[in-house]
PyMOL CGO cylinders between C-alpha atoms (Angstrom):
from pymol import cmd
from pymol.cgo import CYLINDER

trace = [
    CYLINDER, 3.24, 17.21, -17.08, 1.37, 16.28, -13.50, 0.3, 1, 1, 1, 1, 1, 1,
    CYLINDER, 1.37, 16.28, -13.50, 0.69, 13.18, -15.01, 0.3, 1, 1, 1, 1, 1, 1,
    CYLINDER, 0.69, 13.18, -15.01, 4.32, 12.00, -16.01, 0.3, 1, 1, 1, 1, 1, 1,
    CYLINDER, 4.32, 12.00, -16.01, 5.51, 13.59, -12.58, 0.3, 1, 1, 1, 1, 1, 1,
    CYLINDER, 5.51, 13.59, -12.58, 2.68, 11.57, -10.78, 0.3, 1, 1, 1, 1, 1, 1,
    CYLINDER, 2.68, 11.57, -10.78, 3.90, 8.11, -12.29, 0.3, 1, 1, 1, 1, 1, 1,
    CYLINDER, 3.90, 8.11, -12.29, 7.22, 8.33, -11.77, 0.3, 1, 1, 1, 1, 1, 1,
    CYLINDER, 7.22, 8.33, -11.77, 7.21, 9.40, -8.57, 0.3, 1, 1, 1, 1, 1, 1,
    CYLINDER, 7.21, 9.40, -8.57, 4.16, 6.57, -7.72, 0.3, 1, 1, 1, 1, 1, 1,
    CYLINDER, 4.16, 6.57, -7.72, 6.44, 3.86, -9.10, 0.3, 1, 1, 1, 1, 1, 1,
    CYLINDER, 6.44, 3.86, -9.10, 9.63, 5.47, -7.24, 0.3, 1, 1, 1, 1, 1, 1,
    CYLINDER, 9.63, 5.47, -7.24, 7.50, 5.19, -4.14, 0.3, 1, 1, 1, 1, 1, 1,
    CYLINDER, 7.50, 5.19, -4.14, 5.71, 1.58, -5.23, 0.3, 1, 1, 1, 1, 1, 1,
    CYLINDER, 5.71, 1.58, -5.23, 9.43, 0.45, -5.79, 0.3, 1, 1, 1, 1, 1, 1,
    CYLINDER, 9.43, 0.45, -5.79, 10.89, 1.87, -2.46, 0.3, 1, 1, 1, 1, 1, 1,
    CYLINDER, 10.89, 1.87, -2.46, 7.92, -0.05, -0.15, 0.3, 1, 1, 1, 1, 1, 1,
    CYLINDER, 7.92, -0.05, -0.15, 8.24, -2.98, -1.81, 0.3, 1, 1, 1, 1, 1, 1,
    CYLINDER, 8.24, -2.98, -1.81, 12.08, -3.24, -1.02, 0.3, 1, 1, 1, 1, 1, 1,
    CYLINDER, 12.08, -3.24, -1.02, 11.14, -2.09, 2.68, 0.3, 1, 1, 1, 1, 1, 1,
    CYLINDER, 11.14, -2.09, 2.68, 8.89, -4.99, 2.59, 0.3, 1, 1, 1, 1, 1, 1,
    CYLINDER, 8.89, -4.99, 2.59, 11.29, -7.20, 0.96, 0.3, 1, 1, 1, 1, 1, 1,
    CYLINDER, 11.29, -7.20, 0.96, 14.11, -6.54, 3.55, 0.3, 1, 1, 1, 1, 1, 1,
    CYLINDER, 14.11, -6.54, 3.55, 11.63, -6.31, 6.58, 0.3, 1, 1, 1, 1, 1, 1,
    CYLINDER, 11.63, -6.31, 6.58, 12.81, -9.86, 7.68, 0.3, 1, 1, 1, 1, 1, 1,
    CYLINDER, 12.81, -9.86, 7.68, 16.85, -8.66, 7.04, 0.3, 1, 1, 1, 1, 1, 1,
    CYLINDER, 16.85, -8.66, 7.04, 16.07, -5.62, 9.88, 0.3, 1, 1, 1, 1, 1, 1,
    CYLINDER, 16.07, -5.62, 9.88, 14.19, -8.10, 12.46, 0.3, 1, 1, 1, 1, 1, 1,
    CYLINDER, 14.19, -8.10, 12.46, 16.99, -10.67, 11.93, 0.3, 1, 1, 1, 1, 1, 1,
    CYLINDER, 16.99, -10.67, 11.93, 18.52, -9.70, 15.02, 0.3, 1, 1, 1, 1, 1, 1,
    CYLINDER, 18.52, -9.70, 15.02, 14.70, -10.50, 17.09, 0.3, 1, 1, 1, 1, 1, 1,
    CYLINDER, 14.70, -10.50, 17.09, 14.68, -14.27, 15.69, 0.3, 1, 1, 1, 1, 1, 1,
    CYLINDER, 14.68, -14.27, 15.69, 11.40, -13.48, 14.83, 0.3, 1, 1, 1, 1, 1, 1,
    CYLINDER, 11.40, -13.48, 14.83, 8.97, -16.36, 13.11, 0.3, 1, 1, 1, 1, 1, 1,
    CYLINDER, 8.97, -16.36, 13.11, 8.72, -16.40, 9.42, 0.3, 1, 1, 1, 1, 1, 1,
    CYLINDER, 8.72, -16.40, 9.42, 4.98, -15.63, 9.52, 0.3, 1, 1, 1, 1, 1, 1,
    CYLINDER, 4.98, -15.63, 9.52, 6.02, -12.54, 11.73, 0.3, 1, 1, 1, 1, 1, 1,
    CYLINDER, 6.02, -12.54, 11.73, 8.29, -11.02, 8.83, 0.3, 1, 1, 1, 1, 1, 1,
    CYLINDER, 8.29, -11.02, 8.83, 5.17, -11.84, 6.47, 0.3, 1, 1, 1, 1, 1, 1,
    CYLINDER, 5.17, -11.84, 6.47, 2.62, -10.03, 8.47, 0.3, 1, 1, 1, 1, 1, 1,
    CYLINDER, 2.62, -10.03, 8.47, 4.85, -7.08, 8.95, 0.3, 1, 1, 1, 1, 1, 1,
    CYLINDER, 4.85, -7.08, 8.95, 6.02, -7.14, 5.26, 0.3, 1, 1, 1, 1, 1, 1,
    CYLINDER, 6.02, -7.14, 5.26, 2.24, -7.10, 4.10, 0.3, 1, 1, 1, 1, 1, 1,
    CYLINDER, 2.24, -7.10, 4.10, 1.34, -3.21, 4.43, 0.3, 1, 1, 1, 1, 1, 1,
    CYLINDER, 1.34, -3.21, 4.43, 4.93, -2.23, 2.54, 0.3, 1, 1, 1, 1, 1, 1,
    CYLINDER, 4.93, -2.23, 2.54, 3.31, -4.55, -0.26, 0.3, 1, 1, 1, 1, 1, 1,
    CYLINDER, 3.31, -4.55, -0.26, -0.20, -3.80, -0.07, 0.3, 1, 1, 1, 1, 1, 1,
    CYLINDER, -0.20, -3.80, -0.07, 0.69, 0.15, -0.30, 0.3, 1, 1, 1, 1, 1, 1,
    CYLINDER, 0.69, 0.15, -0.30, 2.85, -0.56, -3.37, 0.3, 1, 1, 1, 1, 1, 1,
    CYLINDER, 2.85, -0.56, -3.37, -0.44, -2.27, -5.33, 0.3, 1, 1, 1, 1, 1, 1,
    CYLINDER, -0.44, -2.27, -5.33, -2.75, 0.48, -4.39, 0.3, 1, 1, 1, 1, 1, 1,
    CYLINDER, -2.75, 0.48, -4.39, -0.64, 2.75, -5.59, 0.3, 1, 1, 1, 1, 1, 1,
    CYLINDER, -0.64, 2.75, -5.59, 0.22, 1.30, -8.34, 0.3, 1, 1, 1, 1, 1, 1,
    CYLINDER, 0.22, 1.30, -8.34, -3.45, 0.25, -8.83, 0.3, 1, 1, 1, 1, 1, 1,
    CYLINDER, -3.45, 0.25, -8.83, -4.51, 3.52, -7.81, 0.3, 1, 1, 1, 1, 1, 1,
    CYLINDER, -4.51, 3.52, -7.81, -2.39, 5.12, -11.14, 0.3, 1, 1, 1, 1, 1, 1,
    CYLINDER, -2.39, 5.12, -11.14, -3.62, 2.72, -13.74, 0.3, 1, 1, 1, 1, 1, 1,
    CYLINDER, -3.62, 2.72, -13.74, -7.01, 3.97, -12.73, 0.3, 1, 1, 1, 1, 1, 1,
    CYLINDER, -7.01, 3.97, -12.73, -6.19, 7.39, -13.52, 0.3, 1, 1, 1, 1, 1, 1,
    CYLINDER, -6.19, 7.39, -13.52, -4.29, 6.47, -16.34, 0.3, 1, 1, 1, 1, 1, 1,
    CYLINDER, -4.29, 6.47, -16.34, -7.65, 5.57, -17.68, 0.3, 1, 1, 1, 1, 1, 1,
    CYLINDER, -7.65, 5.57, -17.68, -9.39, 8.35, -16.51, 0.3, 1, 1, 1, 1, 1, 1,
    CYLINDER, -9.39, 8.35, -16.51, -7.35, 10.37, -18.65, 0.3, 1, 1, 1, 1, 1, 1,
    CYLINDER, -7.35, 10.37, -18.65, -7.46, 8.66, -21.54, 0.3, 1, 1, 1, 1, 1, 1,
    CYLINDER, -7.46, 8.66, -21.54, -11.16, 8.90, -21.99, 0.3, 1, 1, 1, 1, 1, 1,
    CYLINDER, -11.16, 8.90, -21.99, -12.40, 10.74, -24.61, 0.3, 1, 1, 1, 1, 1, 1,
    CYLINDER, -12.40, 10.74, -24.61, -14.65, 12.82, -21.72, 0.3, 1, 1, 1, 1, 1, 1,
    CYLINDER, -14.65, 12.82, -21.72, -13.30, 16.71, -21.13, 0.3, 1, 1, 1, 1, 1, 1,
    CYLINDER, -13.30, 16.71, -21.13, -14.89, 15.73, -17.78, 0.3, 1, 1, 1, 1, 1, 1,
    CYLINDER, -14.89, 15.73, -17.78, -12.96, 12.63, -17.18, 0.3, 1, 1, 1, 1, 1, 1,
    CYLINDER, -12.96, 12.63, -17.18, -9.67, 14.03, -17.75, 0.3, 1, 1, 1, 1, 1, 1,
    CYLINDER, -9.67, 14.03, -17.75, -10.05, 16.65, -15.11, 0.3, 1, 1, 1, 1, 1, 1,
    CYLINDER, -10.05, 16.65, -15.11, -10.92, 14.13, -12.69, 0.3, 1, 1, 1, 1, 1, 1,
    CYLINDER, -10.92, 14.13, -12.69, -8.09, 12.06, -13.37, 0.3, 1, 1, 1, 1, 1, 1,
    CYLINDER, -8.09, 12.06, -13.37, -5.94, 15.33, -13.75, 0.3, 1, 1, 1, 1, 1, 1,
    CYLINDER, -5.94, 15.33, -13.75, -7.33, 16.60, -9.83, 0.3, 1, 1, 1, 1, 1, 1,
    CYLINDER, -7.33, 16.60, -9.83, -6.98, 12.84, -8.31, 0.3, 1, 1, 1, 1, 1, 1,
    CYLINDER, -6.98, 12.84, -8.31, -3.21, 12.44, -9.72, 0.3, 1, 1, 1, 1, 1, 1,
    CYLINDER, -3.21, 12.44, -9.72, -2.47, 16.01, -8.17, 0.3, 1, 1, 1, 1, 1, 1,
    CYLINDER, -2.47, 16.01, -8.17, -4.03, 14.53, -4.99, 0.3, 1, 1, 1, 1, 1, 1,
    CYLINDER, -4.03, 14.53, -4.99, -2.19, 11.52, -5.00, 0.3, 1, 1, 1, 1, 1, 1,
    CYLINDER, -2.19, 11.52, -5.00, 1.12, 13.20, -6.32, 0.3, 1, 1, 1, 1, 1, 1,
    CYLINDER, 1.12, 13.20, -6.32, 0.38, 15.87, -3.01, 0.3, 1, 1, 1, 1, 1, 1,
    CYLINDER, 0.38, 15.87, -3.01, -0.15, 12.70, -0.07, 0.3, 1, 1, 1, 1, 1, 1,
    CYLINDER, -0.15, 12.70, -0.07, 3.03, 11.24, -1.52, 0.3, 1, 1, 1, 1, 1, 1,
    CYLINDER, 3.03, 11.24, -1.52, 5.11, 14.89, -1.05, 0.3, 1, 1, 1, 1, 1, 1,
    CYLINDER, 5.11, 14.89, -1.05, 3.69, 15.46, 2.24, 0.3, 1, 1, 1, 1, 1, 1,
    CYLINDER, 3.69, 15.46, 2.24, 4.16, 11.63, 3.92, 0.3, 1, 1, 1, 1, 1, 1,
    CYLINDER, 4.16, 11.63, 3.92, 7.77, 11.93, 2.39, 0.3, 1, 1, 1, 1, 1, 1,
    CYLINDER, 7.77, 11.93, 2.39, 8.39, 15.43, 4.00, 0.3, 1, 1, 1, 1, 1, 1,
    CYLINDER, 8.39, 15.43, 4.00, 6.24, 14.05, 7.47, 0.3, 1, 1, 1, 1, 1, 1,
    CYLINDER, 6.24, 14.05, 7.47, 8.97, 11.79, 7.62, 0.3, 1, 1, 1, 1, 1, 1,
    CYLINDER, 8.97, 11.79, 7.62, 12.04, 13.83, 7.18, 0.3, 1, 1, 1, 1, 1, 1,
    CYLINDER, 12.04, 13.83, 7.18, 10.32, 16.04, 9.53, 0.3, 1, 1, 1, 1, 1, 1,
    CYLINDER, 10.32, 16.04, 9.53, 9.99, 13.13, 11.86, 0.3, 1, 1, 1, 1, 1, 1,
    CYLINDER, 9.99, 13.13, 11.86, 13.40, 11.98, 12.22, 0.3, 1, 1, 1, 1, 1, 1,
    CYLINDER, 13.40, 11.98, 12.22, 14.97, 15.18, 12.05, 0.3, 1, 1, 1, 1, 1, 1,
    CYLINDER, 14.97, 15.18, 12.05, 12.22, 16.01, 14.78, 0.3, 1, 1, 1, 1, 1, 1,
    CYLINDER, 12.22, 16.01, 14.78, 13.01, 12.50, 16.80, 0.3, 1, 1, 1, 1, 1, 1,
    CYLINDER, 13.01, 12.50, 16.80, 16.75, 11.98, 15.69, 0.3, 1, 1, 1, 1, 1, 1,
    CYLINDER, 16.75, 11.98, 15.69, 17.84, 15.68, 15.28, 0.3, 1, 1, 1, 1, 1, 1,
    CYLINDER, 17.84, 15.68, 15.28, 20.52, 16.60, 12.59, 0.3, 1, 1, 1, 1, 1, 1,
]
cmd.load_cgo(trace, "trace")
């Protein structure tokens, strides 16, 4: 079950940076910013969406070793991962509600 919740959230969240990243040039339109700009600031949005993606085909291997050993791992790194993904997504509603208020 932490394994089916881990990838579907992973790919929700590899999904949502790479549209940030994608429409990073459509929310600096207004700057008249350089292509090469929108390209360096689109980079992390896309570089976070292949390590995580990366980062679950890993432990989709893990797990499907035949080791009792190796399944735990992968078991305890997808709970990590699935963890950093529900706290950065409640930092940030804590943020703007913080910054923005309600």
């Amino acid at each position: 079950m932490t394994l089916a919740i881990d990838a579907v959230i992973t790919l929700v969240t590899a999904t949502v940076l790479i549209g940030i990243g994608a429409l990073t040039p459509a929310f600096d339109e207004d700057y008249d910013m350089p292509l090469g700009r929108h390209l360096s600031d689109a980079a992390p949005f896309f570089g976070g969406s292949v390590l995580l993606v990366a980062s679950l085909v890993v432990t989709a291997f893990m797990v499907r070793s035949g080791s009792e050993r190796r399944c735990r791992a992968g078991l305890v790194a997808a709970t990590a991962r699935l963890g950093c993904l529900v706290a950065g997504a409640v930092a940030l509603v804590v943020y703007g509600t913080v910054t923005y208020g309600v």
